[in-house]
C-alpha positions, 0 to 999 in steps of 0.5 A, a space after each residue: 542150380 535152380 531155374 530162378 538161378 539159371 535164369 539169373 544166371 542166363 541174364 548176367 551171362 555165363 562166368 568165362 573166368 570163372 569156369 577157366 580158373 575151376 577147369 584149371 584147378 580141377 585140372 591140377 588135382 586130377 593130374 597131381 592125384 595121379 601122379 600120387 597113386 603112380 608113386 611106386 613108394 607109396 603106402 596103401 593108404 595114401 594111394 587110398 586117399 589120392 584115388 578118392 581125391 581124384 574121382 571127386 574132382 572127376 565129379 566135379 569136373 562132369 558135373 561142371 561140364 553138365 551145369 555148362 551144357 545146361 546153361 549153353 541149352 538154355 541160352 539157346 531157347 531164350 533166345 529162338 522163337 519156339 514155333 519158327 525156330 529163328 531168333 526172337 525179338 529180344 535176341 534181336 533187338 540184342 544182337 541188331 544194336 551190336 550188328 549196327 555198331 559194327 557196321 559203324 566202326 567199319 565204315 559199312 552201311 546197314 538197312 533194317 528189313 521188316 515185314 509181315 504176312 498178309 491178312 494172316 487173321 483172314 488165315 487164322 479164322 478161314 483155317 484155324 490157329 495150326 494152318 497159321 502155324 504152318 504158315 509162319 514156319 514155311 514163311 521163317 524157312 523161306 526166308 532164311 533161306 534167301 538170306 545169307 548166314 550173315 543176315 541177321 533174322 527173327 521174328 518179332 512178333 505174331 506174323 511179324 519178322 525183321 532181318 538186318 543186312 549189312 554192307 548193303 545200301 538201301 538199294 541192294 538191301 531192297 533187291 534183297 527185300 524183294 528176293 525174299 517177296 518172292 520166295 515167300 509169294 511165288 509158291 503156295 504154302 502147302 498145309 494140312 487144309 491143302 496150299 495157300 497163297 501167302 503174300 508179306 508186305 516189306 518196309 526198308 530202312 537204312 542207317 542214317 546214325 540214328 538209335 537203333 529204336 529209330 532205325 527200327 521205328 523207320 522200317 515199320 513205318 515203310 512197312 506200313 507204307 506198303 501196306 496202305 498201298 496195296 501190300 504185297 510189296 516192297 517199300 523204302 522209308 527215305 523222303 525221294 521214294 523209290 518206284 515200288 518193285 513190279 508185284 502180282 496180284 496178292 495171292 491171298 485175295 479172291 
């Protein structure tokens, strides 16, 4: 298959029924070709044509579990980030919209958690393009760490990450903000330049039976929030703020 039809293929989704009905027929002819050549009866040339029969569907069937493989690799790799290893941003702006309707049809509450590392440019130029590499992956590990499975995770972006946590009010999913905060802050990122402080800035958004855009749209102006007010902190988009979680000094200044 080529790379244009696996990509095409990739969009549309894998073809379940289609596979289960090519698996059982080659089944069949694998099965009803043996039983051939078993027949004791049987003459030279017909056992000749049964054995042929059944080592091309044997093909056939590899061949099938391989364009299978391939898909299932491919899939993967469309939808994580190469250098963190975590979701993308289009695996998660699919697989958020599913998250939050589920939640819905259950009745659950679901916040959006988005942030990012702060003056990560001033880590870029100070250090160069690799030591911010180095930065993001130790950001991304820590963080999904302090997630649970369930979360959904990713980033989104250059220095940019976004998490969904259902079943939690914006309370606890602030608590849960502030968690990962700390694990990102509370330790030095150690690099090849030697460890640097890193800090990230958090917006919190809850459910309040909007779109999923406005859901989105709602955690980043939080975030923003948290950013003209100092960074290195946690902030919650609903109209009666909340006190700001106690932080320490950004790490990253001085």
């Amino acid at each position: 298959m080529s790379s244009l039809a696996m990509s095409r293929a990739i969009d549309d989704g894998w073809p379940v029924a289609l596979e289960q009905r090519t698996r059982e027929a080659l089944d069949g002819i694998v099965g009803a070709s043996g039983a051939l050549m078993e027949e004791t009866l049987a003459n030279a040339e017909r056992v000749a044509v049964a054995g042929r029969i059944r080592e091309a569907a044997l093909e056939v069937r590899e061949a099938l579990d391989g364009l299978r493989a391939r898909f299932d690799e491919e899939a993967r790799r469309a939808s994580v980030d190469g250098l963190t290893g975590q979701l993308n941003r289009a695996a998660f702006d699919e697989q958020g919209p599913d998250m939050l309707a589920r939640a819905r049809a259950e009745g659950a509450p679901v916040c959006l958690i988005a942030f990012d590392v702060d003056h990560f440019k001033r880590i870029n130029d100070s250090h160069g393009h690799p030591v911010g590499d180095e930065v993001l992956r130790a950001v991304a590990a820590r963080c999904r760490r302090a997630l649970r499975p369930a979360n959904l995770f990713a980033r989104v972006g250059g220095e940019e990450f976004a998490a969904v946590v259902a079943g939690a009010s914006i309370h606890t999913a602030a608590r849960v903000a502030e968690r990962l905060r700390r694990a990102v802050c509370d330790h030095p990122v150690s690099t090849r330049v030697g460890p640097i402080g890193v800090a990230i800035s958090l917006g919190v958004a809850e459910d309040d039976g909007g779109s999923w855009a406005l859901l989105s749209a709602n955690a980043d102006t939080a975030l923003y929030d948290a950013k003209s007010c100092g960074r290195n902190q946690v902030r919650l988009a609903v109209t009666a703020r909340v006190e700001e979680a106690d932080t320490p000094d950004d790490p990253t200044e001085g």
